[in-house]
C-alpha positions as CSV (number, residue, x, y, z in Angstrom):
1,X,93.7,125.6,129.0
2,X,90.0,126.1,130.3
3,X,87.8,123.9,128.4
4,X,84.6,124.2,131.1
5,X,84.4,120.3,131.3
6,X,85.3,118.6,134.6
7,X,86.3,115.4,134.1
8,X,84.5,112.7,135.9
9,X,86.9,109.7,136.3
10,X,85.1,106.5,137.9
11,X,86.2,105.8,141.2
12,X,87.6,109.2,141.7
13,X,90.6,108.5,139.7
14,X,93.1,111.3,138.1
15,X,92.3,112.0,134.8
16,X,95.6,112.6,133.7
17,X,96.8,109.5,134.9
18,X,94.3,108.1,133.0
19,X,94.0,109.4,129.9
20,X,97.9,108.9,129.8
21,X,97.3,104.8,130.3
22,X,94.5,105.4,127.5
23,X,96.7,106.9,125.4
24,X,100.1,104.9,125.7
25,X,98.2,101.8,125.2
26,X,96.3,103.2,122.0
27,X,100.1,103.9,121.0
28,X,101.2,100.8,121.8
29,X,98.8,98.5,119.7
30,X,99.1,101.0,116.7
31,X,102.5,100.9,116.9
32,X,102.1,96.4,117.3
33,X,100.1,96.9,114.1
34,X,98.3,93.4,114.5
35,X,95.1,95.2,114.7
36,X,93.5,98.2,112.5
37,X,94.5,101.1,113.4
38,X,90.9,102.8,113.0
39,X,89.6,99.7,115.3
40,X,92.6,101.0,118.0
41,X,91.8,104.8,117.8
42,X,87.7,104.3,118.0
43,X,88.4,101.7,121.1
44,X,90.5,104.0,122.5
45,X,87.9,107.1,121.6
46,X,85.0,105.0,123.8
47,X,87.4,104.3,126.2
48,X,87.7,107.7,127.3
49,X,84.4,108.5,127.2
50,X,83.0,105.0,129.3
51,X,85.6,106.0,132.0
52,X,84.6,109.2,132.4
53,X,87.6,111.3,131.4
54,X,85.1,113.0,128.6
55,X,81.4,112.7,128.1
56,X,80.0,112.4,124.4
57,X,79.5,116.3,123.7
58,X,82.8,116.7,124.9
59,X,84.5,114.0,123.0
60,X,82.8,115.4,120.1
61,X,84.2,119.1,120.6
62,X,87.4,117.5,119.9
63,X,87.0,115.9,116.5
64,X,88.3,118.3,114.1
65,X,85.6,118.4,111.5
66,X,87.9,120.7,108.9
67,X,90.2,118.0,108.9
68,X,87.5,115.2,107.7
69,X,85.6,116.9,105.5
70,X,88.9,117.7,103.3
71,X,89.8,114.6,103.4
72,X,87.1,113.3,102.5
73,X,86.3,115.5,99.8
74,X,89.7,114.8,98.4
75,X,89.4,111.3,98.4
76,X,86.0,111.4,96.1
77,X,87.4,114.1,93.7
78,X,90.6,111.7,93.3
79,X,88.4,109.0,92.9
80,X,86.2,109.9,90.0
81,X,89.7,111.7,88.2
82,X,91.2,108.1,88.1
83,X,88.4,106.6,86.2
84,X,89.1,109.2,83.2
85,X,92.8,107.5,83.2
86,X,94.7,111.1,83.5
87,X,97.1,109.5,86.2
88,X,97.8,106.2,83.7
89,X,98.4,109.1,81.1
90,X,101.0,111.4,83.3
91,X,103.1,108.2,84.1
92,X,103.3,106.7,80.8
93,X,104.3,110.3,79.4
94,X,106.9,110.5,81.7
95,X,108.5,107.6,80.8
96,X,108.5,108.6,77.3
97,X,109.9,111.9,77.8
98,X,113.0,110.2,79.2
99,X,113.1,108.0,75.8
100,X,113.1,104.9,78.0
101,X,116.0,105.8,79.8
102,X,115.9,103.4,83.2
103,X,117.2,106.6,85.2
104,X,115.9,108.9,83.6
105,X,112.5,107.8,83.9
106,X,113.5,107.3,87.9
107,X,114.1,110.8,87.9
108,X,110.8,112.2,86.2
109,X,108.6,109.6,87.9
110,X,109.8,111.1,91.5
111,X,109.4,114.6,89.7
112,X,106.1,113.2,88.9
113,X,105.0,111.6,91.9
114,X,106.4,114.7,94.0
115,X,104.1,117.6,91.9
116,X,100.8,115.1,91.8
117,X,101.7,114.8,96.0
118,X,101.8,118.5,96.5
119,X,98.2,119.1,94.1
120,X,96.5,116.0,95.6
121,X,98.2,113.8,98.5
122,X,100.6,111.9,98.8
123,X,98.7,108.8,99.6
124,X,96.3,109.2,96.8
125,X,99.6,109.9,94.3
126,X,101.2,106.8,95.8
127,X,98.2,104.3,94.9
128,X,98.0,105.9,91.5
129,X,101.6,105.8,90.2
130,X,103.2,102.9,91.6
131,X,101.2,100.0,89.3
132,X,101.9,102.2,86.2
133,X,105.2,102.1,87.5
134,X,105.6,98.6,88.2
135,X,104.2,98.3,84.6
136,X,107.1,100.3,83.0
137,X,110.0,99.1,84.5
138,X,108.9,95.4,84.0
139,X,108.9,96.2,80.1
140,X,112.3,98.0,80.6
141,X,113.7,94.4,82.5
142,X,115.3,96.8,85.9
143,X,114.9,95.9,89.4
144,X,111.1,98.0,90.8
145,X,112.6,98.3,94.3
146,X,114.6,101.9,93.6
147,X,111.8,103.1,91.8
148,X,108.9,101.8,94.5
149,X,111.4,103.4,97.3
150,X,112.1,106.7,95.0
151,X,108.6,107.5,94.8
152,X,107.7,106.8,98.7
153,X,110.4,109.9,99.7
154,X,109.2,111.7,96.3
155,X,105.6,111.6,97.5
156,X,106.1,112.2,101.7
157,X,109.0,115.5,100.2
158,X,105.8,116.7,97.8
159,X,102.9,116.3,100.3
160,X,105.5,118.6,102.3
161,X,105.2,121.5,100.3
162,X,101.3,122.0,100.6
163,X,98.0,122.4,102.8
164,X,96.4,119.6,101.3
165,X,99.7,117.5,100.9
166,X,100.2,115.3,103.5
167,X,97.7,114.5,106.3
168,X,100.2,115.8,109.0
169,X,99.8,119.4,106.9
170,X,95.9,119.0,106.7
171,X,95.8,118.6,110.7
172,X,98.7,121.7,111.2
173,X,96.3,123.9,108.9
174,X,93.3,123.5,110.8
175,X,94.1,123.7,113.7
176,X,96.4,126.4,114.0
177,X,94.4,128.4,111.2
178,X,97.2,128.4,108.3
179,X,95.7,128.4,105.1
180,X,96.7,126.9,101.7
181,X,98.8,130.0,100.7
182,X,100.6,130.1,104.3
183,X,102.0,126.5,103.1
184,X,102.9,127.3,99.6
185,X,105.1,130.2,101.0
186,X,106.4,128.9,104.1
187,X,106.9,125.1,102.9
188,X,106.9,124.9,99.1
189,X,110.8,126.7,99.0
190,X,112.3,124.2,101.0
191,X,110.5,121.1,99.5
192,X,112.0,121.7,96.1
193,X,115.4,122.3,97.5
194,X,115.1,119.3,99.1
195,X,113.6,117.2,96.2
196,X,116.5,118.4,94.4
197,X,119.1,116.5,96.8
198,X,116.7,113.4,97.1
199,X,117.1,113.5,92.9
200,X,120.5,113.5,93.2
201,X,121.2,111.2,96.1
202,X,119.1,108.2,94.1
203,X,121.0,109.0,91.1
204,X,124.4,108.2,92.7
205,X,122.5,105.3,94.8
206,X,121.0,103.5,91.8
207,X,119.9,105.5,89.2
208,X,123.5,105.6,87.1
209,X,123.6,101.8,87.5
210,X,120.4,101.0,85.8
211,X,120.2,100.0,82.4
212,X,118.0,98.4,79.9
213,X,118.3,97.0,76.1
214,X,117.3,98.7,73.4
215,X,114.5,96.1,72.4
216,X,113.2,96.6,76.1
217,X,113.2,100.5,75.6
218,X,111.6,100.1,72.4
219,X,108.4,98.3,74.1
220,X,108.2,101.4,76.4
221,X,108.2,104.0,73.4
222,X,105.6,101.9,71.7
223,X,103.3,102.4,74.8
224,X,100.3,104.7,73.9
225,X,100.0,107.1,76.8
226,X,96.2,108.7,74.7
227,X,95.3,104.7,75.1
228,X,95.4,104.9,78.8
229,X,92.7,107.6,78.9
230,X,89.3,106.2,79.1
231,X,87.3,108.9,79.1
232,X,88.1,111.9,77.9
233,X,84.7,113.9,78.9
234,X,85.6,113.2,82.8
235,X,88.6,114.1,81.9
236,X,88.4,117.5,81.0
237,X,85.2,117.8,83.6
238,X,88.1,116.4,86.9
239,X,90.6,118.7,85.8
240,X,88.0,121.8,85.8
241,X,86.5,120.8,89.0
242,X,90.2,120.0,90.3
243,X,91.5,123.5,88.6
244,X,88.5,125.5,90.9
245,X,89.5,123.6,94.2
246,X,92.9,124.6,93.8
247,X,92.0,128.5,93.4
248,X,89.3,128.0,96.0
249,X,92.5,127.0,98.5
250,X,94.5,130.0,97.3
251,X,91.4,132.5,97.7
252,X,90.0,131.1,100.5
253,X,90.9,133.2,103.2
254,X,89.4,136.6,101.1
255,X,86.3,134.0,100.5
256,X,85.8,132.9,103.9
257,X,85.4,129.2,103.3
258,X,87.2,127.0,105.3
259,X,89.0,124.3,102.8
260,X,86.1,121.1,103.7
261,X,83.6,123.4,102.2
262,X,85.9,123.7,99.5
263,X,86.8,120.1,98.7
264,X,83.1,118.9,99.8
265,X,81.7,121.7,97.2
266,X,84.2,120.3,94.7
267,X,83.5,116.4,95.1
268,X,79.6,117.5,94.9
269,X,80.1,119.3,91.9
270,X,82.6,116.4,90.0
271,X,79.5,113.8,91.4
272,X,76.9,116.0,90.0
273,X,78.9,116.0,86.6
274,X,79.5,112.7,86.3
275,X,76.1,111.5,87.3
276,X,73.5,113.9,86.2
277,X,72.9,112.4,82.4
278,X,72.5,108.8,84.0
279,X,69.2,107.5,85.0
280,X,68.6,107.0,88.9
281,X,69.5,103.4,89.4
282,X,73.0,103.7,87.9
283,X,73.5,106.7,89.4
284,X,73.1,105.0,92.9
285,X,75.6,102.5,91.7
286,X,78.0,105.1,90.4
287,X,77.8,107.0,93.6
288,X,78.3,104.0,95.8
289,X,81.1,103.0,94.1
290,X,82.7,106.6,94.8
291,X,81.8,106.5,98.3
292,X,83.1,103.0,98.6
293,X,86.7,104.9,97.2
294,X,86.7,106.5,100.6
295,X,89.6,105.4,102.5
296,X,86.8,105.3,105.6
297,X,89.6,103.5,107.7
298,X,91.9,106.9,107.5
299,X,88.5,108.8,108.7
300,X,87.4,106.9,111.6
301,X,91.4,106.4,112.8
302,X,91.4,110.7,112.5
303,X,87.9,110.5,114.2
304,X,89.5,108.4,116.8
305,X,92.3,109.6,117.8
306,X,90.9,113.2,118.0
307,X,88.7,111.8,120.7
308,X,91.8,110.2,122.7
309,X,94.1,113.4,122.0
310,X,91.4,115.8,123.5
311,X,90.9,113.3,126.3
312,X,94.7,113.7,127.2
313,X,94.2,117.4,126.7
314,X,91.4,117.5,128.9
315,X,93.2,115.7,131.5
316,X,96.1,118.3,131.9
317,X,98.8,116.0,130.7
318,X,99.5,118.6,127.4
319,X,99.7,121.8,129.1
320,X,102.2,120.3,132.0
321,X,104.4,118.7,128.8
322,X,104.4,122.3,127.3
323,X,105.8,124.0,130.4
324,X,108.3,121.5,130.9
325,X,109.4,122.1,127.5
326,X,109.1,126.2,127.6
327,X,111.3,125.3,131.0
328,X,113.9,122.9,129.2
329,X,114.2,125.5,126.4
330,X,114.9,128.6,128.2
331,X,111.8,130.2,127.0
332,X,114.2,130.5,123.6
333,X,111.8,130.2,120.5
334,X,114.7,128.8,118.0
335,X,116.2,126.1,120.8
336,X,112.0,125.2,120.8
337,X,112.1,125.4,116.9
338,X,114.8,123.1,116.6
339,X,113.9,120.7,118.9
340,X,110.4,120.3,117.6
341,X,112.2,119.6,114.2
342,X,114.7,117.3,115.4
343,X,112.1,115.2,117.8
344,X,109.2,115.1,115.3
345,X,111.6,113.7,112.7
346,X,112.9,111.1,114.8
347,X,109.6,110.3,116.6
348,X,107.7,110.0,113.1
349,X,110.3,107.9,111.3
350,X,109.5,105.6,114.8
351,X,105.3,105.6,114.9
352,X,102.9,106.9,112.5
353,X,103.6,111.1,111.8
354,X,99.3,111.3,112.0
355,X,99.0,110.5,116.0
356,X,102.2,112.2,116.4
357,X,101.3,115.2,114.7
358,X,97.7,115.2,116.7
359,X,99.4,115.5,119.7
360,X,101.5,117.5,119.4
361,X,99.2,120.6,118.1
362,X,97.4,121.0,121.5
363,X,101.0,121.2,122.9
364,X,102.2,123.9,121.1
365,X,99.3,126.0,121.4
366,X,100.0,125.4,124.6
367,X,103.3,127.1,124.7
368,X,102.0,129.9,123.0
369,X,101.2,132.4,126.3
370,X,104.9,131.9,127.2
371,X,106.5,133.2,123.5
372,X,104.1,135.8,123.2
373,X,100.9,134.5,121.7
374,X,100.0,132.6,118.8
375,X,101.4,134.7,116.1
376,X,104.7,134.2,117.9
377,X,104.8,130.5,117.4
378,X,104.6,130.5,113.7
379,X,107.8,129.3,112.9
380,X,106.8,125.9,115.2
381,X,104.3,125.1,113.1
382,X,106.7,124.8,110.4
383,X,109.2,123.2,111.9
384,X,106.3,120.5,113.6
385,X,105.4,120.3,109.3
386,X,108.9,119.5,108.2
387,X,110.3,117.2,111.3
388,X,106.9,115.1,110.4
389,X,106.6,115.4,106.7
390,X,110.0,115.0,106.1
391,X,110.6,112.6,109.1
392,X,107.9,109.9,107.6
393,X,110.6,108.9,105.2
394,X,113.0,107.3,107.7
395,X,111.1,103.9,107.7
396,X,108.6,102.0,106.5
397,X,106.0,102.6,109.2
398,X,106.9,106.5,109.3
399,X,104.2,107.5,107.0
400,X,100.8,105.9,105.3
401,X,102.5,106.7,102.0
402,X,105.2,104.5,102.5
403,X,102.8,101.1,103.7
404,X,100.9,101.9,101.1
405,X,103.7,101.0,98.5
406,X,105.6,98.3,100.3
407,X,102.0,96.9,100.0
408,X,101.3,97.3,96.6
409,X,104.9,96.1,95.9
410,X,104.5,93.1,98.0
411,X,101.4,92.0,95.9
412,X,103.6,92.6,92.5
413,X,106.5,90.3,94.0
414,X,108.7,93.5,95.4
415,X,110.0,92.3,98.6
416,X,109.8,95.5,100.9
417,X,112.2,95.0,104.2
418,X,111.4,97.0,107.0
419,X,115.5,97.1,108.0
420,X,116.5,97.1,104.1
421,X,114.5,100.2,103.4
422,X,115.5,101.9,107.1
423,X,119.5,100.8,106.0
424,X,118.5,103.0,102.7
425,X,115.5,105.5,104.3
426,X,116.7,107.0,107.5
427,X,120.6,108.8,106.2
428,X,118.7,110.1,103.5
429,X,115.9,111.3,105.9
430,X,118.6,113.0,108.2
431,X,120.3,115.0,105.2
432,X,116.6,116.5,104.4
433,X,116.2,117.6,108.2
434,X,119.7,119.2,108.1
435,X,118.5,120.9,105.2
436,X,115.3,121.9,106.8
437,X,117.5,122.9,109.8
438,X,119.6,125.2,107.6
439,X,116.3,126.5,106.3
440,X,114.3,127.6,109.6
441,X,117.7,128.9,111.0
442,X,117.9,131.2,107.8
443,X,114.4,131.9,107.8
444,X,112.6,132.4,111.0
445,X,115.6,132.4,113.4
């Protein structure tokens, strides 16, 4: 791949050598996780660029800006939605529509969590649902733990099915151009299929064991789900606001708007909403405290880590992995599919699906000129989407969405083990990929 840079490596060193060290070791203290992982991927960012491996226009060129600016935008559209309490409200519902029934309120909590993870993301979902949850089942008297773990598959096997889903999705989108639609056709099919045997599984698992008394029920029904919203006004103004940035998605290819400008427009025009009838003081303050919503650590490790990723692809280490693998593949596009599936799954249950996923976009596109170009390649994409998406759920660590709740639970008392949950996590992880298998077999091969 020709970028027209020409690495300049102090002391004549290879680049690809290089950027390789630079890269393993940015690996290796995400995956130690004793120091922030945005901390690792900017240190490893400068480090590519002080060694000479990229300069700073270079290093920019890399950072995928679509990326950030949707997250971003999702993040402050999801922030000013909670204050109205419509989340509080869904949860509560829920649990009423299954008149207190321990399992099945596990079941339409994971139904839940999964359709709020495919509209939103599943690490926004995750942060929204779990203290309602822990809320409910502490009135009902049952053990959190299946719900907390139900809800970390539901939300990674929801994100799945959309664009804007899961951050590994986000990344696939834009940068090999799929938009929201391509997603919802390709992805959404196989996520409810596979939802559907994740329902079932936790059912036999725990969901038939769990019971409550009637006195303990009775405190759930009595919970007023119109209580929990707070204000109704925002309310009806977020689900507007989020109503148009889901069309925008759909129609965005016929619009030409990449989806930043749609999520950005959105969050501008939810901030304008909320803040235009305040004076200018408390709108400061109210606009602070949305910015300070922003999960900024998620945007600076993306920032990061694209600078390290294009440093390796600069280097030449990418496109001599993607020959290899064109070469250990027989040039055969399903053995490829496959093996992406198979490899992302296992590689993401192991170390974050994010950096994963980021590298292993340049290295498909890199196989492209051997299958034919990049329409040809399709069907990689989607299997790179499920191995990852699906994949997350195997551990603890295999997804943000899942530290994310074994931290919230750890704060309410819900021991989370990392080899409990894997015991649990990865079987049921390896019957979704042997669905997904089935699926892209079907489909595309």
């Amino acid at each position: 791949m020709d970028h027209g840079f020409v690495p300049n490596v102090y002391f004549g060193l290879d680049p690809m050598a290089v950027s390789t060290v630079i890269l393993a070791v940015t690996y290796a203290v995400i995956i130690w996780d004793k120091l922030n992982r945005a901390i690792v991927a900017l240190l490893g960012a400068a480090g590519m660029i002080l060694i000479g491996v990229l300069d700073q226009h270079e290093a920019l060129k890399g950072v995928d800006w679509n990326t950030i600016g949707l997250l971003t935008g999702m993040m402050i559209l999801v922030s000013i939605s909670r204050r109205s309490g419509m989340f509080q409200y869904l949860a509560i519902w829920a649990a009423k529509k299954a008149k207190a029934n321990p399992a099945g309120i596990l079941i339409l909590l994971q139904i839940t969590t999964a359709a709020l993870s495919a509209a939103l993301d599943n690490v926004t979902t995750v942060l929204l649902v779990v203290p309602v949850t822990i809320a409910i089942v502490r009135e009902l008297d049952v053990p959190p733990y299946p719900y907390l773990f139900a809800e970390v598959f539901a939300s990674n096997i929801g994100g799945t099915a959309t664009l804007i889903g899961d951050p590994p999705n986000i990344l696939i989108g834009s940068l090999a151009g799929l938009d929201f639609n391509a997603f919802l056709i390709h992805l959404a099919p196989l996520a409810i299929v596979v939802m559907i045997a994740q329902l079932g599984m936790i059912h036999l698992l725990w969901g038939r064991y769990l019971k409550s008394i009637p006195e303990r029920q009775a405190l759930v029904m009595g919970m007023d789900e119109r209580a929990a919203i707070e204000d109704p006004v925002l309310l009806k103004q977020s689900l507007v606001v989020l109503g148009l940035v889901i069309v925008g998605f759909v129609l965005a290819r016929p619009l030409h708007l990449e989806p930043a400008t749609i999520a950005i427009g959105g969050a501008a025009l939810l901030m304008l909403l909320d803040n235009w009838q305040h004076h200018a003081e408390h709108q400061s303050e109210n606009v602070h405290k949305t910015f300070g919503d922003v999960e900024w650590i998620t945007i600076f490790f993306f920032v990061g880590l694209f600078i390290v990723v294009h440093g390796v692809e600069v280097g030449g280490l990418l496109n001599l992995l993607a020959e290899k693998l064109v070469a250990a593949t027989g040039g055969d596009l399903a053995v490829a599919g496959y093996a992406i599936l198979w490899a992302s799954a296992v590689l993401s249950a192991i170390v974050d699906n994010i950096p994963f996923v980021a590298t292993m976009i340049p290295l498909i596109k890199s196989m492209a000129p051997a299958f034919g170009g990049p329409e040809a390649i399709e069907p990689l994409w989607w299997c790179l989407a499920l191995g990852a998406c699906l994949g997350g759920n195997g551990t603890m660590i295999g997804a943000s969405a899942n530290l994310i709740v074994a931290g919230l639970g750890e704060r309410n008392g819900v021991p989370f083990r990392f080899v409990t949950y894997t015991l649990y996590g990865f079987p049921m992880m390896l019957v979704s990929i042997i669905i997904a298998h089935l699926y892209v077999w079907l489909r595309y091969f």
